[in-house]
VEXKOLRO-263778 format. One record per residue (C-alpha): x, y, z; residue in one letter. Coordinates in steps of 0.5 Angstrom, whole numbers, plus 500, padded with zeros to 3 digits. Example, Ala and Ser with C-alpha at 12.3 -4.5 7.8 and 13.67 -1.06 7.14 Angstrom:
> xx|yy|zz|aa
> 525|491|516|A .
> 527|498|514|S .
This chain:
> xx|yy|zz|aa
> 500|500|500|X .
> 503|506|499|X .
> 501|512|503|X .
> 505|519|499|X .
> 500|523|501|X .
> 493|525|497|X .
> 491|523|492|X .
> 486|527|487|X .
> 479|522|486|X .
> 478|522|479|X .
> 471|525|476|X .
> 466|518|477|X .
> 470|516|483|X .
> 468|515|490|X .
> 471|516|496|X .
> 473|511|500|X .
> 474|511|508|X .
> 478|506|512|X .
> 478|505|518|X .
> 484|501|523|X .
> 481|497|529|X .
> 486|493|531|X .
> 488|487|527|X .
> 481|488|523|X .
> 481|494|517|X .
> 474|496|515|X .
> 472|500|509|X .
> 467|504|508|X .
> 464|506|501|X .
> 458|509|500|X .
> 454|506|495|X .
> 448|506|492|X .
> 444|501|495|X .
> 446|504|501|X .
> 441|509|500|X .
> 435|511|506|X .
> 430|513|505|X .
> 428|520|509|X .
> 422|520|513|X .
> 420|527|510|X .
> 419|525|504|X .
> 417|531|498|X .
> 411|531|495|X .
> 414|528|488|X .
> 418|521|491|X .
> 412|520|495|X .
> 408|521|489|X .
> 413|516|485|X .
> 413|511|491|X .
> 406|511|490|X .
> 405|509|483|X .
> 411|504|484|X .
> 407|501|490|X .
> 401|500|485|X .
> 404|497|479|X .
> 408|492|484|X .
> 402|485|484|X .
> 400|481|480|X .
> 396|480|475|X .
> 389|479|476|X .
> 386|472|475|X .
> 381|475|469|X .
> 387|477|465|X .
> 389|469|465|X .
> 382|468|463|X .
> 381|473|458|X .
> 389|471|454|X .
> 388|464|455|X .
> 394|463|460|X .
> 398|466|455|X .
> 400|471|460|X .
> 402|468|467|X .
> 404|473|472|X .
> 407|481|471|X .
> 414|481|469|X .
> 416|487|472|X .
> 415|485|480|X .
> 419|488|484|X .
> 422|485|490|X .
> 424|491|496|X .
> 430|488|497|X .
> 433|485|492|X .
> 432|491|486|X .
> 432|497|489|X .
> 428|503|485|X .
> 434|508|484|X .
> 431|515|487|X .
């Protein structure tokens, strides 16, 4: 490792902290997924939550009636934990 001084980050670079505790060494580096979401949300992300929350289920069992089983289930489900929403 070499330790001359400061470095300069490029233009997509993220910083990244590194904290000694003893013989263990964590790195911490912010990261999208690492987002939370605040409790005072604006009008607009609420808006958006809103929207994503509704398009989040699955089809209704007429629709698999009606296409005769050709579409089975909704292709765009989301899982809160697996895909996160980006905003």
């Amino acid at each position: 490792m070499n330790c001359d001084g400061p470095k300069e980050l490029g233009p997509g670079a993220r910083p990244t902290i590194i904290i000694y505790c003893g013989p263990l060494v964590h790195t911490l580096s912010p990261s999208p997924s690492s987002f939370v979401q605040p409790s005072h949300k604006t009008f607009r992300i609420k808006k958006k939550l809103a929207k994503k929350m509704r398009q989040n289920r699955p089809i209704p069992h007429w629709i698999r009636m009606r296409t005769d089983n050709t579409i089975r289930y909704n292709a765009k489900r989301r899982h809160w934990r697996r895909t996160k929403l980006g905003f």
